[in-house]
N, C-alpha and C positions, 0 to 999 in steps of 0.2 A: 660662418660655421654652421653646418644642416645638427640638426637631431641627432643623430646617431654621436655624429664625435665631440655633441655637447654630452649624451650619455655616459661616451665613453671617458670623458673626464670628470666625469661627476665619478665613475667608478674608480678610480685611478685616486684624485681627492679620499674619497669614504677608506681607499686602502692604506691610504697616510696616515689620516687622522687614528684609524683603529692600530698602525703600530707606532703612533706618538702615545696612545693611550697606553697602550703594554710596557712601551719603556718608561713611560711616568710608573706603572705600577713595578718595576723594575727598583728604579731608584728609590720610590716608598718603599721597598720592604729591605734594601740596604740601610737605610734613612735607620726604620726599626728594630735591625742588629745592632746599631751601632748603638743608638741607644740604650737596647736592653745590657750590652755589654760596661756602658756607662752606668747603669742602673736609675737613668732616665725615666719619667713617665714618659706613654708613648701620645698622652694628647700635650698637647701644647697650643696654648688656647693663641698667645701673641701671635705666635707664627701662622696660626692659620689668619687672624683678621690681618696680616700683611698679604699673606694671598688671594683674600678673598677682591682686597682693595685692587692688586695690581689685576685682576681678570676683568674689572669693573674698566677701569681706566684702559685695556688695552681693546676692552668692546666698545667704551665711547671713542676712542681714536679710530677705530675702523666702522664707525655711524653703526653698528648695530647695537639692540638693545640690551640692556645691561641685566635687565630683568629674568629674559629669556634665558641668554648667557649663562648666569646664576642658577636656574634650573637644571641647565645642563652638567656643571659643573659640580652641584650638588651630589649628583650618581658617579662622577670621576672619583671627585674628592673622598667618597664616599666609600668606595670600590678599593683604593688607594690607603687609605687608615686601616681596611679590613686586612691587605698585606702585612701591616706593622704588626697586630696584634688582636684581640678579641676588647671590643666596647660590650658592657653588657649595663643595660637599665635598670635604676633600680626606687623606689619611691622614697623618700625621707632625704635628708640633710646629708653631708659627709659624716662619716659614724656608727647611721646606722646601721641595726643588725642586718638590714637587709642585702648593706654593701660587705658586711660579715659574715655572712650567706658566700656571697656571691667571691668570694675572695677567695672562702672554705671549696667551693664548689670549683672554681675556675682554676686558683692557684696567683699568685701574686702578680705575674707582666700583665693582667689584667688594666684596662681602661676604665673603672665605672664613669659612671654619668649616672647625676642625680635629677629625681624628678619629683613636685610636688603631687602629685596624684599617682592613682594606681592606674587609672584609665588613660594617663599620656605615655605611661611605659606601657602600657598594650600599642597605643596611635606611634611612639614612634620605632616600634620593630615593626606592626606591619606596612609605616610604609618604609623603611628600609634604612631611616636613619641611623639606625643601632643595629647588630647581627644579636644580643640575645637581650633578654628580660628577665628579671628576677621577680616572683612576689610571693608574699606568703598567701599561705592556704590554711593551713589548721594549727591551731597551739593545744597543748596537752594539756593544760589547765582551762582558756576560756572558749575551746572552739572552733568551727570554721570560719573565715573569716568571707560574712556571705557576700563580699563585693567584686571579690576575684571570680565567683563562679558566677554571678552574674553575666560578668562582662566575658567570658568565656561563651555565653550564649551568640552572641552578634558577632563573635572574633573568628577568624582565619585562622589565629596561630596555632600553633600545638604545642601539647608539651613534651620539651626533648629530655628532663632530667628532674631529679628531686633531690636536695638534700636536707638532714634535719639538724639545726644550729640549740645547741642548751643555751638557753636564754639566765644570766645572770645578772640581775639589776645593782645598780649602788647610786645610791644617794648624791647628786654632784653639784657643788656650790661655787661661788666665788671663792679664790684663794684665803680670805680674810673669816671668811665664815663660820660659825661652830653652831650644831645642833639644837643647841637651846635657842639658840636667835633666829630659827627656820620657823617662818610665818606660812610660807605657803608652798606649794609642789607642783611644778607645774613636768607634763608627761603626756603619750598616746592611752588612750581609754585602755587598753587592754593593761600597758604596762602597770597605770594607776590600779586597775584590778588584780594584778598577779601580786601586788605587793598590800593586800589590804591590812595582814595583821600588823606588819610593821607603822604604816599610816595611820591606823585607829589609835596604835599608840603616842604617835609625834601630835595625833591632833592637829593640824595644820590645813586652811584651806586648798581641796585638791583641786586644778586647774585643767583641764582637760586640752591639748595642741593637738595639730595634725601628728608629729615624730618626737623620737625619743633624741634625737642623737639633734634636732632643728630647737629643743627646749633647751639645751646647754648652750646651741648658739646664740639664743636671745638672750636668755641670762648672763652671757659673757657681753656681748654687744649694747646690753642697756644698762650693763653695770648693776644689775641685784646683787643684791648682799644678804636680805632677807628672806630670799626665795631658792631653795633648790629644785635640783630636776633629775627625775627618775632616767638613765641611761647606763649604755656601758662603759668601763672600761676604759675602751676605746675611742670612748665618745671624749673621756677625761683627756683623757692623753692629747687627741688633737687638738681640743680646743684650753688645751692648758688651764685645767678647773683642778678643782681640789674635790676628793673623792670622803664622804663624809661618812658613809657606812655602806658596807658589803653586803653580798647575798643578802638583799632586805626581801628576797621573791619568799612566798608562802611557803613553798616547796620544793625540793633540788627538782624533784621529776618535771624542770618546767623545760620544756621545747616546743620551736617552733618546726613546720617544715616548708620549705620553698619550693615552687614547682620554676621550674627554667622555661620558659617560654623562646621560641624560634619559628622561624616559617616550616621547617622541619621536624617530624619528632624522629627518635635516635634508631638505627638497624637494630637489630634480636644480640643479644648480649650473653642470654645462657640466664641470665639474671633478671628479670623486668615485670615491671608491672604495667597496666595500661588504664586507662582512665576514661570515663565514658558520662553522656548524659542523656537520658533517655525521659519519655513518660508514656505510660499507658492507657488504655480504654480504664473510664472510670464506671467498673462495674467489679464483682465480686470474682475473687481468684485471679483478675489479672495480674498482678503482681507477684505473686506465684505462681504465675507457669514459666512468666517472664523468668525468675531466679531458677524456676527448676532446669533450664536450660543450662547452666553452671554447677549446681546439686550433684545431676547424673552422670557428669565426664569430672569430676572430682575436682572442678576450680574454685580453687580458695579465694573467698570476698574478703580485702582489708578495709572495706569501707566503704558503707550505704549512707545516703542522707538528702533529703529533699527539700525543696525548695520552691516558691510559689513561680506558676509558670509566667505571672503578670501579663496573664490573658485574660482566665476567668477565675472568679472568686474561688477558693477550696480545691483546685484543682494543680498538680505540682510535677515537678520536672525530679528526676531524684539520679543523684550524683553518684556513679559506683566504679570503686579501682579491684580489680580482681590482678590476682598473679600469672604471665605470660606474656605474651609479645602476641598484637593482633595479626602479625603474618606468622605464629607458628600455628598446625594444622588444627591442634583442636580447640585453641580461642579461634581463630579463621571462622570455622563451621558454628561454631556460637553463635558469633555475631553477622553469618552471612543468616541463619535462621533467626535472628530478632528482629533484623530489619522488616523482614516480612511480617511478627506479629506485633510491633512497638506502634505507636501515632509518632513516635519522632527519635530518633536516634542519630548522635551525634558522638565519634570518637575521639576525642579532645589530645588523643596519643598515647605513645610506646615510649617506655624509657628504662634503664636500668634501674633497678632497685638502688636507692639511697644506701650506703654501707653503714 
């Protein structure tokens, strides 16, 4: 057989495979009506290691490697769950608010997937494991939380959405437990800080964990009796705890807000804010001529704030969301003239205002 009609079989091949692919992604996304109709989650973790098994065994039977295979199969399979339904990442245990965020934000046929870090929900939407990301950015009582905007510096993604979750803490123990026998509290630094006046008063040593909703599971899992954990609700509920005091937060006004992260951020909406990170020449006035560019066409800033650039000493990057969409005309021409006067400007995205 010469070259050409080994080509031309290679063409013929690539045209199979790509509509064996399409009708795989056919059958996945009847796969996830049928389910949603059942009221099914749409991952299903046993079924997948049955298939990941039978693609292993049918690459060792035809001598190629299983490895590769895998790789491959990973962007099918991958492509294929995206049909069923939305995966969206999120940091902390089942529970947390973050996956209560993202519930609020997405709507319930949702998939989470939980992650211990904030920086593997960045790793795996950009490489494509998950279609969204959920994490917080600011709470109304302690702050920005300055891990997310770091990792925004080195990231690809954008942000496509925001919404803001009332953060209501309670007290969550073992079933058997009461108040007075609470020795210790174990919680995420922030949440231990949104609830200090109630804590000052229980007296109890505070225990600082990565999540709110990851501190009920230990304490369910090692069997404390003598220890609660600051969580919600929700957190009780699934991991079947007993809830031992309400609202213990300082403040009703307590909220956090979530940016959505995606390889995309969202079209103009009518509604939207945009998010930017910039720095300037470190000399006098530059920072205002920088904002006078928004001042004079009457764009309203929700929010300035800086951050050290961890280049050089004293010198910082500063975080700012103003109101618009960066493809309407007169945010466009703002930020086609910054570019020109910033040392670094960076648009992190577009997305509709949070309701």
């Amino acid at each position: 057989m010469n070259l050409k009609d080994l080509r031309r079989k290679i063409d013929e091949t690539d045209a199979n495979i790509v509509k064996l692919i399409a009708e795989r992604m056919r059958i996945a996304h009847e796969i996830g009506e049928e389910k949603k109709k059942r009221g099914k989650q749409i991952d299903d973790r046993e079924r997948e290691k049955g298939v990941w098994q039978n693609i292993k065994t049918i690459a060792r039977d035809e001598n190629i490697s299983q490895e590769v295979i895998a790789r491959i199969y990973k962007q099918i399979v991958t492509a294929c769950k995206r049909t069923q339904g939305r995966e969206v990442a999120f940091q902390g245990e089942v529970g947390a608010y973050s996956e209560e965020a993202a519930l609020q934000f997405f709507g319930p046929s949702i998939t989470t997937k939980p992650y211990e870090s904030l920086d593997e929900v960045f790793k795996v939407v950009e490489q494509d494991e998950v279609q969204f990301g959920i994490v917080p950015v600011e709470n109304s009582l302690e702050g920005s939380i300055s891990r997310v905007y770091d990792l925004f510096l080195d990231s690809s993604l954008k942000v496509c959405g925001e919404t803001e979750l009332r953060v209501s803490h309670c007290l969550i123990a073992s079933p058997e437990a009461r108040l007075d026998l609470i020795k210790r509290v174990y919680s995420h630094p922030q949440a231990l800080a949104q609830c200090k006046t109630f804590l000052k008063h229980l007296g109890c040593e505070l225990i600082p964990t990565y999540d709110t909703a990851g501190s009920v599971k230990m304490i369910k899992e090692k069997a404390i009796t003598d220890g609660g954990a600051i969580a919600s609700a929700r957190a009780a509920e699934i991991y079947k705890m007993k809830i031992i005091a309400s609202e213990i937060e300082d403040t009703p006004n307590n909220f956090t807000r979530f940016f959505i992260l995606s390889k995309e951020d969202s079209p103009p909406s009518g509604s939207d804010k945009t998010s930017i990170v910039f720095s300037v020449k470190h000399k006098p006035r530059a920072l205002y001529e920088f904002l006078k560019e928004f001042a004079i066409r009457n764009i309203n800033l929700t929010k300035i704030e800086s951050r050290p650039t961890r280049q050089k000493p004293w010198e910082y990057n500063f975080y700012l969301d103003f109101e618009g969409h960066r493809e309407d005309k007169v945010p466009r021409e703002v930020l086609e003239n910054l570019e020109g006067t910033s040392l670094f400007l960076k648009i992190l995205g577009s997305y509709p205002k949070a309701k």
